[in-house]
C-alpha positions as CSV (number, residue, x, y, z in Angstrom):
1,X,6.4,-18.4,10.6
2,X,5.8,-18.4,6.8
3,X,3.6,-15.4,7.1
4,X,5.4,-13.3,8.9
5,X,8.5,-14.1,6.9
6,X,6.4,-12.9,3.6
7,X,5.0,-9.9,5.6
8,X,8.4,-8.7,6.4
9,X,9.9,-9.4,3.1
10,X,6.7,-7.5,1.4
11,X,7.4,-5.1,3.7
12,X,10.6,-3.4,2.5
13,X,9.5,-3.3,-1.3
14,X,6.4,-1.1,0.2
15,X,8.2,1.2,2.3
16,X,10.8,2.1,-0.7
17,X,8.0,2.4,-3.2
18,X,6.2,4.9,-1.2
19,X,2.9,2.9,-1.3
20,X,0.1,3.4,0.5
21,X,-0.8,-0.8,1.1
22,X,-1.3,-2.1,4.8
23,X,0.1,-5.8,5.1
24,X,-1.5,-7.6,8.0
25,X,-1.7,-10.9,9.1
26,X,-4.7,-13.1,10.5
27,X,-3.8,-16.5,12.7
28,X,-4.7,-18.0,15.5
29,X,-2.5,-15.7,17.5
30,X,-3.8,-12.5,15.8
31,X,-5.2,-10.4,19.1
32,X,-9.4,-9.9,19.2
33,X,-8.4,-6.0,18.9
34,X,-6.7,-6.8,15.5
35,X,-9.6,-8.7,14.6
36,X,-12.0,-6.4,15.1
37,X,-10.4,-3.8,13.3
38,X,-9.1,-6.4,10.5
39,X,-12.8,-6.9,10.2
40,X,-13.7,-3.2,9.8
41,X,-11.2,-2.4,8.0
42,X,-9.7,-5.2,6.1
43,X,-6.0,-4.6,4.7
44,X,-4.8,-4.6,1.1
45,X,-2.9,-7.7,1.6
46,X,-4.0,-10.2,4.6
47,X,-2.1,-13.4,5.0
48,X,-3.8,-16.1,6.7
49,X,-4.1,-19.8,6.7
50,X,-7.2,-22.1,5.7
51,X,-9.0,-22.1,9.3
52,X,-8.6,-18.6,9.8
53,X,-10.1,-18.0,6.1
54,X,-13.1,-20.4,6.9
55,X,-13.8,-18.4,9.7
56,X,-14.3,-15.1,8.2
57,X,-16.1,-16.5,5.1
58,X,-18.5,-17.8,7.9
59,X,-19.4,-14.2,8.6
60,X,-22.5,-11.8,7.9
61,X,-20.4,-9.1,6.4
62,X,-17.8,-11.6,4.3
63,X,-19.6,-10.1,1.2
64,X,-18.5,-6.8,2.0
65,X,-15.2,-7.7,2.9
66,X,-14.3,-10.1,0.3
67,X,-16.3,-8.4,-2.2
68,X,-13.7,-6.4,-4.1
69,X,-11.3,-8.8,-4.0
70,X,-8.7,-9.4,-6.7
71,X,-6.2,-12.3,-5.9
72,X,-5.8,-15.0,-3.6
73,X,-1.7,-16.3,-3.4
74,X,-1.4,-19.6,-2.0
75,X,2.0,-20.6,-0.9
76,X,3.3,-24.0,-0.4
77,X,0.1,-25.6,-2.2
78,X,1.4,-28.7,-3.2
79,X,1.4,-30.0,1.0
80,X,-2.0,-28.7,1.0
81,X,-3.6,-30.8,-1.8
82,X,-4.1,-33.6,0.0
83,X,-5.5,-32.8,3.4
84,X,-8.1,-32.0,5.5
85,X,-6.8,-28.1,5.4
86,X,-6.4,-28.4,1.4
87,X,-10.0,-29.7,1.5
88,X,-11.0,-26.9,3.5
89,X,-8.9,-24.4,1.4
90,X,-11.0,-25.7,-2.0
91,X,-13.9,-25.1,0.1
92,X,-12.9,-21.6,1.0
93,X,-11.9,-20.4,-2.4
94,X,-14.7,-21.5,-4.0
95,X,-16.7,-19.7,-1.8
96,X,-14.3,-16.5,-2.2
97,X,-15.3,-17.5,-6.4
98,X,-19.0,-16.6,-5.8
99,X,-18.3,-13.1,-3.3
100,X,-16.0,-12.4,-6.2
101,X,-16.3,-13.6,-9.4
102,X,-13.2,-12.0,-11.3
103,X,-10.9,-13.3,-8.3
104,X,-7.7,-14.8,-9.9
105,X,-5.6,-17.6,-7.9
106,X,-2.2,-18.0,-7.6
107,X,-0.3,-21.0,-6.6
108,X,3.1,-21.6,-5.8
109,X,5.4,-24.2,-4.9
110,X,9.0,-25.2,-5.0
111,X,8.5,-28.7,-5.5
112,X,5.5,-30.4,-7.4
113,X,5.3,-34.3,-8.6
114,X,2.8,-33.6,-10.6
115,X,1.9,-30.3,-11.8
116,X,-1.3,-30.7,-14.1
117,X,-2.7,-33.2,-11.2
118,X,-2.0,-29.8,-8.8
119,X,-2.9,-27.0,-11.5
120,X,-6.6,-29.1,-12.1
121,X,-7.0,-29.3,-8.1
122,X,-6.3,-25.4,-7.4
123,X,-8.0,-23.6,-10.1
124,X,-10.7,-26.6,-11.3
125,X,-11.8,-23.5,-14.1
């Protein structure tokens, strides 16, 4: 629900601006056509969760896809910390790190007990 919420709301600023950015998201219940083509043609912006992610970093061709990329937002971090998923999130972006060394991440969160604790945790660097 989160996703699609942030694909629709990304969705109107991209439209009136005129941009040429494909928004796309990649879950459980994404269809194996959109997969396939995600995969061939990955989209500017892909929002996904921590499984899906795992997956596709598990792939022959994650270099090329993940290659170029820039950022990584991460929404909501502060439930993730300190679970199995935030485990395998960690896991997944330091593996995005190496495919893509200049990658910059970006956490957010409405509520955070302890924000150094959460800033170490996300970005370690």
């Amino acid at each position: 629900a989160l996703a699609s919420d942030i694909k629709r709301n990304l969705a109107v600023p991209i439209e009136e601006t005129d941009l040429a950015v494909r928004v796309e998201d990649r879950t459980g219940d994404t269809t194996p056509t959109q997969r396939r083509r995600q995969r061939a043609d990955p989209p500017h912006i892909l929002l996904t969760t921590p499984e899906s992610l795992a997956l596709m970093l598990s792939w022959e061709d994650a270099p090329r896809i993940f290659g170029n990329l820039r950022r990584v937002i991460c929404d909501e971090i502060h439930a993730l910390a300190e679970s199995k998923r935030g485990d395998q999130l960690a896991l997944g972006l330091a593996r995005l790190e190496t495919l893509s060394p200049r990658l910059s991440r970006i956490g957010l969160s409405a509520t955070v007990e302890d924000p150094p604790a959460l800033a170490r945790w996300f970005a370690p660097a």
